[in-house]
C-alpha positions as CSV (number, residue, x, y, z in Angstrom):
1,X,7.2,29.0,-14.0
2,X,6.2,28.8,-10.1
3,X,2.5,28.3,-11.5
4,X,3.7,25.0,-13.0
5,X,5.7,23.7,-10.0
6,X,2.1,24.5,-8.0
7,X,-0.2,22.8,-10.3
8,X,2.8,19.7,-10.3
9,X,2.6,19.7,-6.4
10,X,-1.3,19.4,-6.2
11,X,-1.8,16.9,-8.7
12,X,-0.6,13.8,-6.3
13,X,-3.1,15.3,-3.4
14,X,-6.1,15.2,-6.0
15,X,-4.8,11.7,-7.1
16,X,-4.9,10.8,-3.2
17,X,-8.1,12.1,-2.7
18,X,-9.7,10.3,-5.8
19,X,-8.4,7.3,-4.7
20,X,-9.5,7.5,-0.8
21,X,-13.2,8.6,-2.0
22,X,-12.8,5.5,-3.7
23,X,-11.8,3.3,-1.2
24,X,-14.4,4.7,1.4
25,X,-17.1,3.7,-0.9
26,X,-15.9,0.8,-0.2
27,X,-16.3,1.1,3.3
28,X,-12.2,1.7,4.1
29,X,-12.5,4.1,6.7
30,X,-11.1,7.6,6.5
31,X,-7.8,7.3,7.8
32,X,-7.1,4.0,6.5
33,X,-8.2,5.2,2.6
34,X,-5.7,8.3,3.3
35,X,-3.0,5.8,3.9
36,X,-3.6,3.2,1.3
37,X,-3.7,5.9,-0.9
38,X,-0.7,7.6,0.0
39,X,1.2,4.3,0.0
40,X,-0.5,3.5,-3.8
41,X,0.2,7.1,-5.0
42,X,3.9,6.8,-3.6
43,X,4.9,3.4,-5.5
44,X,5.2,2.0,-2.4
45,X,5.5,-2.4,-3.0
46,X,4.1,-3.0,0.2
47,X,1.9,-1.3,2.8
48,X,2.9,-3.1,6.4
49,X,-0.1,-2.9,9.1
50,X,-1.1,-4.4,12.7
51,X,-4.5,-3.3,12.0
52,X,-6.7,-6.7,11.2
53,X,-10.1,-5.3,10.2
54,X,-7.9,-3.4,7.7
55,X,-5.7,-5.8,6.7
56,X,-9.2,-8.4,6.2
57,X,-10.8,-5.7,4.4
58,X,-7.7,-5.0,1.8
59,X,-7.1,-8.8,1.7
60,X,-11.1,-8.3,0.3
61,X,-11.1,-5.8,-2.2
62,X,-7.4,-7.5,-3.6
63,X,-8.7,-7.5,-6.9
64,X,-8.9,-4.0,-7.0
65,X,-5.8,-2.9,-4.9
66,X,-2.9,-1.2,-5.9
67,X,-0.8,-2.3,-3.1
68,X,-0.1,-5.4,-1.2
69,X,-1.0,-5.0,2.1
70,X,0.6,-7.4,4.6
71,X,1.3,-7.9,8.8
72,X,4.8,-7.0,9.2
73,X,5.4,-10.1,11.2
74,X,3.9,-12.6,8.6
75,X,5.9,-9.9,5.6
76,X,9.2,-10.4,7.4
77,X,8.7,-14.0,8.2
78,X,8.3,-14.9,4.0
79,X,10.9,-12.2,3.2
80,X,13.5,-14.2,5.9
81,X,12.2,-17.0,4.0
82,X,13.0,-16.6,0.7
83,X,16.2,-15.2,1.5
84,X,17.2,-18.3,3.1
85,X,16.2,-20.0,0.1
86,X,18.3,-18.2,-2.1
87,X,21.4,-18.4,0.6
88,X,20.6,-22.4,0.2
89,X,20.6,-22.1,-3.3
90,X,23.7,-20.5,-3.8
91,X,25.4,-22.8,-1.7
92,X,24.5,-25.7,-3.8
């Protein structure tokens, strides 16, 4: 029975590391695959970053992404949006 639990924990790090080997070849750097993978592998619905040679090189490869990856000013900003929308809505 532990076996099973080990083999269960190890099989999200090899899904992580498929997925940043992945993403370096297409020239993500290290760190920034790791995350994007770990953010993909987590179900994560967005992945929030200041970082704008990541965030242009995601916004390149969206086709193939997992994730959305957004600024967390600009995210907020069209989340505030749309709830205000709805509030208007509502009200009507």
């Amino acid at each position: 029975m532990l076996r099973c639990n080990i083999i269960t924990r190890f099989k999200p790090i090899e899904a992580i590391e498929l997925r940043a080997q992945e993403l370096m070849r297409l020239s993500f750097k290290y760190h920034d695959a790791l995350h994007l993978s770990f953010a993909e592998v987590g179900d994560a619905d967005v992945f929030l970053t200041t970082d704008d040679r990541l965030l242009r090189k995601a916004k390149q490869y969206q086709n193939i992404s997992q994730i959305k990856v957004e600024n967390p000013t600009i995210w907020l900003m069209n989340i505030l949006q749309i709830e205000e929308k709805a509030d208007e809505n509502d009200g009507n």
